[in-house]
N, C-alpha and C positions, 0 to 999 in steps of 0.2 A: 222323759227326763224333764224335770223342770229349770228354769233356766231365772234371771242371769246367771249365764258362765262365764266370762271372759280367760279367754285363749291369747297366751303373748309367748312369744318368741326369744328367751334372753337370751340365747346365745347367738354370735356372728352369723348372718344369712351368707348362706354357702357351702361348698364342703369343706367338711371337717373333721377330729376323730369322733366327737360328741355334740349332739343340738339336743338343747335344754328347752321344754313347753312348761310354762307356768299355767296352771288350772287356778283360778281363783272366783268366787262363788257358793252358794249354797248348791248348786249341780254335782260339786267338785267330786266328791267321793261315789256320787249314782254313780258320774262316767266312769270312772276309774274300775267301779264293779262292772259294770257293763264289755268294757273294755278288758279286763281281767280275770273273768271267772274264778271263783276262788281264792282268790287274792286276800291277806290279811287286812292290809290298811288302815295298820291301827298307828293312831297319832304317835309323833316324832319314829315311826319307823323307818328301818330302810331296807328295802326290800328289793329283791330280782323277780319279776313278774312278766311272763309272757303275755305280751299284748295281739288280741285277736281281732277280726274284723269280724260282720256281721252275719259271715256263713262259718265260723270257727278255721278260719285261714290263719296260720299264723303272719302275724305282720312284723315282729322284732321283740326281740330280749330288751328289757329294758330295767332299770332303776329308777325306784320311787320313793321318792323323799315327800312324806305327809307333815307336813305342820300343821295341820289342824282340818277340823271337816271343813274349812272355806279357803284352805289353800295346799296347793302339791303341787311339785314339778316331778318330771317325766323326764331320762338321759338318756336320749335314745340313740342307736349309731349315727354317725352325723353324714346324713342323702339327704340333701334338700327334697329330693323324690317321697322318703319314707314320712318327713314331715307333714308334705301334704296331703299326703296318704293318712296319717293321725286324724292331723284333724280333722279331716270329710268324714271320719270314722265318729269324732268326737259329736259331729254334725250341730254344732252352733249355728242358728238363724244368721246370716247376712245382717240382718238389724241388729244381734246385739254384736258383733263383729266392730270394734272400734279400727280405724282405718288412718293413725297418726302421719301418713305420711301422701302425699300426693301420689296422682297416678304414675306420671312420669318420675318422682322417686323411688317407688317401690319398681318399675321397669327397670330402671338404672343399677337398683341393688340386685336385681338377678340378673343381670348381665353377667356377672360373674360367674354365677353356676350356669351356664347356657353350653349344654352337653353339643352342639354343633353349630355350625356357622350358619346355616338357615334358624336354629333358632335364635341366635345373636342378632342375628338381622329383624327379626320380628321383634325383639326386646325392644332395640333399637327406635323402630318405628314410632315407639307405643311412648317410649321415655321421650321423641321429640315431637308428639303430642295427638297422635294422628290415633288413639282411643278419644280419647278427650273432644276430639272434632265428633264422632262419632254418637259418642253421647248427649253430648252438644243436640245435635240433628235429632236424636230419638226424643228427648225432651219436648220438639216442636211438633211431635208427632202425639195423634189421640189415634183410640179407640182400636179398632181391626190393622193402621197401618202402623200404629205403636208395637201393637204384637207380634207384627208380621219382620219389625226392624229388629227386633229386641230376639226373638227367634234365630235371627240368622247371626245374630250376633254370639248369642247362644253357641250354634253351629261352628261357626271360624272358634268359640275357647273351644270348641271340646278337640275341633285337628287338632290344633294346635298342644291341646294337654300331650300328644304323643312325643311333639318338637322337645316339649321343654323336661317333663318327666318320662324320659327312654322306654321303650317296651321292654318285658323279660322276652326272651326267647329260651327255651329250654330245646335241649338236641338228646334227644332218649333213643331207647332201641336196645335189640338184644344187644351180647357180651359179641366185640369182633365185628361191629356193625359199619364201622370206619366213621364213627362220633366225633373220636379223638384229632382222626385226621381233616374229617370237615370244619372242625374249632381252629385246629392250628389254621388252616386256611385261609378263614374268618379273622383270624388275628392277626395274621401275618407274619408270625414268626412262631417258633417249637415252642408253644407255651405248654402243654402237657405231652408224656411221653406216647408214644406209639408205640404197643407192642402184639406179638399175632397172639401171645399170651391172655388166657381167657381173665377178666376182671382186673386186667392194670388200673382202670381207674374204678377207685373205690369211695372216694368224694368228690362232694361239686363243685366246679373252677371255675369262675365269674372273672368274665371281660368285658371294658364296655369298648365295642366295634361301631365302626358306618357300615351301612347298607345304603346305597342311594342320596339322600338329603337326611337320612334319620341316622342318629345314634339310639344303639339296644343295646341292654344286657345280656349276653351270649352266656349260657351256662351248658357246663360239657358235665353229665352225670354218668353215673355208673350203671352198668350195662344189666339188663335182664336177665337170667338163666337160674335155674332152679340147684336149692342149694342143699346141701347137706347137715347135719348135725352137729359136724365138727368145730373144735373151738374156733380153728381157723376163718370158720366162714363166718363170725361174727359180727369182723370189722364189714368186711363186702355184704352182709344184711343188712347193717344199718346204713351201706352206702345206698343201698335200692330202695330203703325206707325213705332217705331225705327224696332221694330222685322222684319218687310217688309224690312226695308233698308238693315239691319244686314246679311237677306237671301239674296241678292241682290249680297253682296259683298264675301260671306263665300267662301271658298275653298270647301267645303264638308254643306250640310244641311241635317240632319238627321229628317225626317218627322215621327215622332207618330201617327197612327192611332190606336185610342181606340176602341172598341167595338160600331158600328154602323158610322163612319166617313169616310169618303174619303178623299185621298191626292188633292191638286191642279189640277185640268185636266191638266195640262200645264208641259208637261215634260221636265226634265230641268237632264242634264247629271250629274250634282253637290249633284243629291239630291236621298239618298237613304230612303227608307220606312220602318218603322217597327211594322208590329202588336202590339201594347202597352196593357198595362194591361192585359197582355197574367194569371194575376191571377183572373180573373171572366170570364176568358174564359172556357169550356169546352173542353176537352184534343180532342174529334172528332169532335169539330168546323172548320169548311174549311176556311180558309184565307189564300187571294193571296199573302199574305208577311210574311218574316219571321217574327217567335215571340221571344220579348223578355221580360224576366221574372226577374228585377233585382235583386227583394226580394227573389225571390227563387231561381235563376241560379245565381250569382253575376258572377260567371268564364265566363262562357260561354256569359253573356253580354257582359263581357271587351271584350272578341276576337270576338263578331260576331262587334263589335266598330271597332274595332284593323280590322279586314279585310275590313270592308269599307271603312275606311280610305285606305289602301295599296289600292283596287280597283279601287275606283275612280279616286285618281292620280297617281297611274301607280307606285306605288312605289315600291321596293325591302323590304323583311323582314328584310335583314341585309344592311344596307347603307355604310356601312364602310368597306374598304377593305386596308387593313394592307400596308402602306408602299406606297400607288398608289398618284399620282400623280392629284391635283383636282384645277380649278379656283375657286376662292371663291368669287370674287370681282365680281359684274352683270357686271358692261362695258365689262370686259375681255372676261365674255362667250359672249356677243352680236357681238363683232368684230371675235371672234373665229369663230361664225356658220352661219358670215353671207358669208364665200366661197370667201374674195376679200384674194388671196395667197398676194400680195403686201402690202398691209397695215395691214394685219395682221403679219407680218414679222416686217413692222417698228417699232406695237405697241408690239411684244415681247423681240424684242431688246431694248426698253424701262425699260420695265418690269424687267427687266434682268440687265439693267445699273442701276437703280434707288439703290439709297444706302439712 
């Protein structure tokens, strides 16, 4: 794509029902085909366009208003998460990235959207200046120890991307796998029904929960089993369609096996396994997975949760460390780790200038 693009933000940073991206540039309409497959995009339209990422994931329904090949905006549901998800999709250079606002301002405005108190603490940090000292130091640095600072620095945005934009967790498994009942759990009160009835849940029900120092998006989908022909089974096929996608896309997929099931043959790094209805099990029944028992261990569900989540991505128990110095912004760690000493110097002298 050839570029300038410039990417702006006009609506209020944070949640809300709708965040509006201004696309303006000669880029404006490649990205938007890139980004749309198929898509009309013909001046002054307004259109509903599924916006995709770069393995054809869906990323969100959105509305696009074209005013011209050098300018459109993007109304997309309003997750400061999905935001920055866009744009690392839209993938603008860091250089041409205008930065109107100081470090510790732009820290200060996401305070607001800060999905847990360990990541509010870090916002914190950064908005009372302790990135800025950080960059500061790297600047005094050349050659091998420039890279070596600018690397770890790197390192501290990407944990932290987990603090500030939540993981999905998706909870899949056949019909009767005790899904419904692990979510309520996880939530902490009867947010979906519970029934011994095969396929009560027919869509997917999105909560954002703690696990440990993190907040995630917990989604409870509709259950596995092979269906029939009947009209009836249409609405529950297309529940097990989105469920496929939902696993598709998740950061973590937590698999239920009930008594007598098997997981997927298809191994997949994302997706941990858990003996389910570990209560009509017998206590010297052999299974290859752990068990979990929500109605009878509630504790011990939460942390064997809580540890697969830290497993899978690599995460730290505590994320937060007092005082340290962290990029928060995606562009900033991408140019950090990607090792070019020269331009990542212009792009922190920016950073640094920017009021």
């Amino acid at each position: 794509m050839s570029f300038p693009l410039e990417v702006r933000e006009l609506s209020a940073r944070g949640r809300g029902a709708v965040s509006v991206l201004e696309l303006v540039g000669p880029g404006t309409i490649a990205c938007l085909r890139r980004l749309a497959p198929g898509a009309r995009l013909e001046t002054g339209c307004f259109e509903v366009i599924a916006l995709r990422d770069a393995t054809g994931a869906l990323l969100d329904e959105a509305l696009v208003v074209v005013d011209s090949a050098l300018r459109a905006e993007l109304h997309l549901h309003g997750s400061p998460a999905l935001v920055r998800r866009v744009r690392a999709e839209i993938g603008v250079p860091p250089s041409a990235q205008s930065w109107p606002h100081s470090i510790e301002a732009l820290a200060e405005a996401r305070l607001a959207e800060a999905a847990s108190e360990a990541a509010a603490r870090l916002l914190l940090d950064q908005a009372q200046g302790a990135l800025r000292g950080e960059l500061v130091a790297l600047l005094e640095r050349e050659g091998e120890a420039f890279r070596t600072c600018a690397a770890e620095l790197a390192r501290r945005g990407l944990g932290a991307s987990w603090l500030l934009s939540p993981p999905q967790i998706v909870l899949a498994g056949p019909v009767n796998a005790g899904k419904s009942t692990l979510f309520n759990l996880l939530v902490g009160r009867e947010r979906v029904v519970v029934d011994s009835a095969a396929g009560t849940t027919r869509d997917a029900v999105r909560e954002r929960v703690q696990l440990g120092a993190y907040a995630v998006d917990l989604c409870d989908t509709a259950g596995e089993r092979a269906l029939g022909g009947e009209a009836t089974a249409e609405v529950e096929r297309s529940g097990q369609e989105l469920a496929l996608e939902l696993r598709g896309r998740a950061d973590l997929v937590l698999w239920l096996a009930p008594p007598g099931s098997e997981p997927p043959p298809v191994a997949d790094p994302r997706r941990r396994v858990f003996a389910s209805r570990a209560d009509l099990r017998r206590v010297s029944a052999l299974v290859p997975w752990p068990l979990l028992a929500p109605l009878e261990e509630p504790e011990r569900t939460r942390r064997a949760v809580e540890e697969a989540l830290l497993d899978v991505l690599e995460l730290p128990r505590e994320p937060w460390c007092s005082g340290q110095g962290v990029p928060f912004e995606e562009p900033w760690i991408r140019i950090l780790e990607r090792g070019d000493e020269r331009a990542a110097r212009l792009a922190v002298r920016d950073w640094l200038d920017a009021r």
